[in-house]
C-alpha distance (Angstrom), angle and dihedral (degrees) to the residues before:
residue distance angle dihedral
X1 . . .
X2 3.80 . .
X3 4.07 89.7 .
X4 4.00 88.8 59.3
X5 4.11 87.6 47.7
X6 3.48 93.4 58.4
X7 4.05 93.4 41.4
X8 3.98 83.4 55.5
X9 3.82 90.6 52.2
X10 3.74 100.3 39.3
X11 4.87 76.6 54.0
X12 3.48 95.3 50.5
X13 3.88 88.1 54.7
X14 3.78 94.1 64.4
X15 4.21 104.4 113.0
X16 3.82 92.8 -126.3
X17 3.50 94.2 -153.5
X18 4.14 127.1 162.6
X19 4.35 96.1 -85.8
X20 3.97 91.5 50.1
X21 3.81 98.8 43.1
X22 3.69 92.0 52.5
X23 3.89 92.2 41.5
X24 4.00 94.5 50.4
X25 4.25 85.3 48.4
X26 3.66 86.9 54.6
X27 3.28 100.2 37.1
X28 3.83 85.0 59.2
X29 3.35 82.7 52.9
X30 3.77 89.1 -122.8
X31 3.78 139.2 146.0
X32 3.66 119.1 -121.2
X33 3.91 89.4 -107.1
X34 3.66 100.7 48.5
X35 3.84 86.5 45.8
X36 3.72 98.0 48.8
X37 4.24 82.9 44.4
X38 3.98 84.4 57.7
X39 3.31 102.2 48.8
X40 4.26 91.9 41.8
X41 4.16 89.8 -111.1
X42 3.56 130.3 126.1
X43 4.14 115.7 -108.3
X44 3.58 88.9 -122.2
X45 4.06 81.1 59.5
X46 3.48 92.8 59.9
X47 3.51 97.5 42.6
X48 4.27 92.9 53.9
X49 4.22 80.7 50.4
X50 3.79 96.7 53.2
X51 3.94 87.4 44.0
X52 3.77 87.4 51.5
X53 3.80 84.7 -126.3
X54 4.38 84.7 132.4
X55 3.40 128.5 -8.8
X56 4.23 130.3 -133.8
X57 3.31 114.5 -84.4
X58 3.69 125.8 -176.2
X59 4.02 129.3 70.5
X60 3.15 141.5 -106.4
């Protein structure tokens, strides 16, 4: 149990900026929509990120 503790702390680290949001969703091979419908977000969510208009917040 503590290994997968410090895995989720060494995630939530990750500086989720603009370039690595929109790389991960592609990466996935995703669309913004079905991405933002993954993570529980609207499209319009995901579009503002990968703009760098806000960035994710929350953890993991």
């Amino acid at each position: 149990m503590m290994a997968s503790l410090t895995k989720r702390r060494a995630v939530s680290k990750i500086n989720w900026d603009a370039d690595r949001v929109k790389s991960l969703r592609q990466f996935m091979g995703l669309t913004q929509q079905l991405f933002a419908d993954k993570l529980g977000v609207r499209q319009q969510t995901v579009s503002e990120w990968e703009k760098s208009m806000y960035r994710p917040r929350g953890g993991v």
